[in-house]
N, C-alpha and C positions, 0 to 999 in steps of 0.2 A: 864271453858267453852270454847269451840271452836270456836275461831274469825273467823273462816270460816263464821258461823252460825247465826254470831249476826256483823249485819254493823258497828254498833255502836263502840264495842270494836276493831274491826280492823281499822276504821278509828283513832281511839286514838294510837292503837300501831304503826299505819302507822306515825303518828305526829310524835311520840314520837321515833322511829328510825330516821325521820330527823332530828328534832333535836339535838339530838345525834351525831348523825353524823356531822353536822351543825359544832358544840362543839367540836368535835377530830379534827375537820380539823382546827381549828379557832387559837386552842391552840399548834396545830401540828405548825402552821406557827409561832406562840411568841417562842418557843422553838426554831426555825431555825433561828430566828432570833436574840435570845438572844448567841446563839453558833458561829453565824459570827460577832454577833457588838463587842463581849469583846475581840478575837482576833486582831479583827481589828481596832478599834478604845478604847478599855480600857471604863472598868468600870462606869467612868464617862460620859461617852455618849452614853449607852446603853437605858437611858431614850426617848435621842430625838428622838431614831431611832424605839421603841417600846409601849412609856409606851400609848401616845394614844389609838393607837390600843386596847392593854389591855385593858385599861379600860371602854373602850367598849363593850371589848367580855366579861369581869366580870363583866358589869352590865348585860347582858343578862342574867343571873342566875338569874335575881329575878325570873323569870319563873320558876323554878324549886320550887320556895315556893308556888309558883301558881297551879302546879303540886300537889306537896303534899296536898295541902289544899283543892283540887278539889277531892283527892283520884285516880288522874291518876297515882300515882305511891305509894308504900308503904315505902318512906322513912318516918320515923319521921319527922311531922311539926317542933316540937322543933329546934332538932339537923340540919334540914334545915337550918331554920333559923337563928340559930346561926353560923354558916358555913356561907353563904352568906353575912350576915350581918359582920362579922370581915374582910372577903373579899372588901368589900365597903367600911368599913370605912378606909382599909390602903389604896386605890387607889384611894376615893373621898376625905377624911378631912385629912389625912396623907401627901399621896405623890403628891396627888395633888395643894393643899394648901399650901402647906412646903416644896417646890421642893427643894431649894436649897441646906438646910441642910439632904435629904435624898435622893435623886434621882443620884447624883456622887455614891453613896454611895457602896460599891462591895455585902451590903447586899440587897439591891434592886435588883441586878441580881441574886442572891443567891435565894431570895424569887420566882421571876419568874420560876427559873431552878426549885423549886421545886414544882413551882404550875402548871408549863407547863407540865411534866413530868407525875403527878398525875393525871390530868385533860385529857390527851393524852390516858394512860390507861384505866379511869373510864371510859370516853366516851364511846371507845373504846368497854369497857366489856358488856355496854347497849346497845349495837348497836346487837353483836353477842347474846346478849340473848334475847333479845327482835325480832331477828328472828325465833327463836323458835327453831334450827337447831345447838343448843348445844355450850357453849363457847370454843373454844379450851386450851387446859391445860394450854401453856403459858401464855397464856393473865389472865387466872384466877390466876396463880401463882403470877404473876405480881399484878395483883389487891390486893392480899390479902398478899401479903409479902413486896412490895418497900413500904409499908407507914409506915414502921418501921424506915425508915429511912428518908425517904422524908418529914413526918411531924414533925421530933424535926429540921429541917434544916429550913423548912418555918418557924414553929411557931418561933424558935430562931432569925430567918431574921426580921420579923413581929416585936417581939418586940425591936429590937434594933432600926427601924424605928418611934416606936410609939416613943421610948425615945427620939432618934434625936427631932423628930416634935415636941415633948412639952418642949425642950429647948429654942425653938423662938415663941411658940404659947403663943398668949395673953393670960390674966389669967385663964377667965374663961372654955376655951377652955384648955390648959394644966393641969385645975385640973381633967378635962372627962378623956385626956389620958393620966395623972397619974391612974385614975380610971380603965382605961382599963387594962392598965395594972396588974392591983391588980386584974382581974377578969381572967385573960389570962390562971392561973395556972389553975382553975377549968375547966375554960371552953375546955382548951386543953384537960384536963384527960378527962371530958365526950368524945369528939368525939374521942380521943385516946380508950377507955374502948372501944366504941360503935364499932369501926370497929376491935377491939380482938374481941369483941363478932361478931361479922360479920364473922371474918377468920374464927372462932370455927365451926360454924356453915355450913360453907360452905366446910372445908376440911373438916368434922364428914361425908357431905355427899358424898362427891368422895371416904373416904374410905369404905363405904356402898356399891356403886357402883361396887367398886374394887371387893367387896367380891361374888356379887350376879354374 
């Protein structure tokens, strides 16, 4: 339908481009910021000079389950939420809780570089589509190829953190992130599968394009 036409739907796409946008610039700055603290002050104090922030602009993503569940956007509720929620639990009950033995740590910066990176892109690609006015090819290339490589870095970063945290985490809390742990493999493949099956589907239609 044409959000010319209907107030309703263009006030939603109009939300939903700031936000977006909100989000690319949020994560644009943890990424600059994560690029000047390791140069300049090492690994281990790239927490005091970031992880705040972050964990701020990654709780703003619950909105995005909010999103899904309201049907303003067509991602999968599941796979949202599953996303989000491993998100929150490494920067609320991980690094938050457990600074010491994970926040020096070179894979805390490792994890950022890979979720700022991601997060800079995705944004990024709902911003341009959600104008209506076509994504330009790099940014879609970007979207649907750097998470080959950017999520076996995060998810590897993630769980070396969850391990750290449940060395010094009281019991019953270190048996949850023993637990996560044991959940991580699956849970990685599904949103790994889910964005092949994303690429698939998206390069199948730019070589359609090409042809017509």
């Amino acid at each position: 339908m044409d959000t010319r036409f209907n107030p309703n739907r263009r006030l939603q796409t109009q939300y939903l481009i700031g936000y977006n946008l909100i989000c690319a610039v949020l994560w644009t700055a943890i990424l600059g910021r994560v690029i000047l603290l390791v140069p300049l002050v090492g690994f281990g104090n790239v927490y005091g000079g970031v992880g705040e922030f972050t964990k701020w602009t990654q709780t703003l993503a619950l909105l995005e389950v909010v999103h899904s569940a309201l049907g303003l956007v067509r991602s999968p509720l599941l796979t949202t939420i599953m996303q989000v929620s491993s998100r929150l639990l490494l920067i609320w009950a991980v690094v938050n809780r457990y600074p010491s033995p994970t926040a020096p740590s070179p894979f805390y910066s490792f994890m950022l570089f890979a979720w700022s990176i991601s997060e800079v892109i995705r944004y990024s690609y709902f911003v341009w589509n959600l104008q209506g006015n076509g994504v330009p090819g790099f940014v879609t290339w970007l979207r649907y190829n750097t998470f080959y490589v950017l999520y076996p870095i995060g998810i590897f970063s993630e769980c070396i953190l969850v391990w750290k945290a449940s060395t010094t985490a009281e019991r019953p809390l270190q048996l949850v992130f023993w637990g996560v742990l044991g959940i991580y493999v699956p849970g990685s493949y599904i949103l790994f599968t889910h964005m092949i099956a994303q690429r698939r589907k998206v390069m199948r239609g730019k070589a359609v394009d090409r042809r017509n």
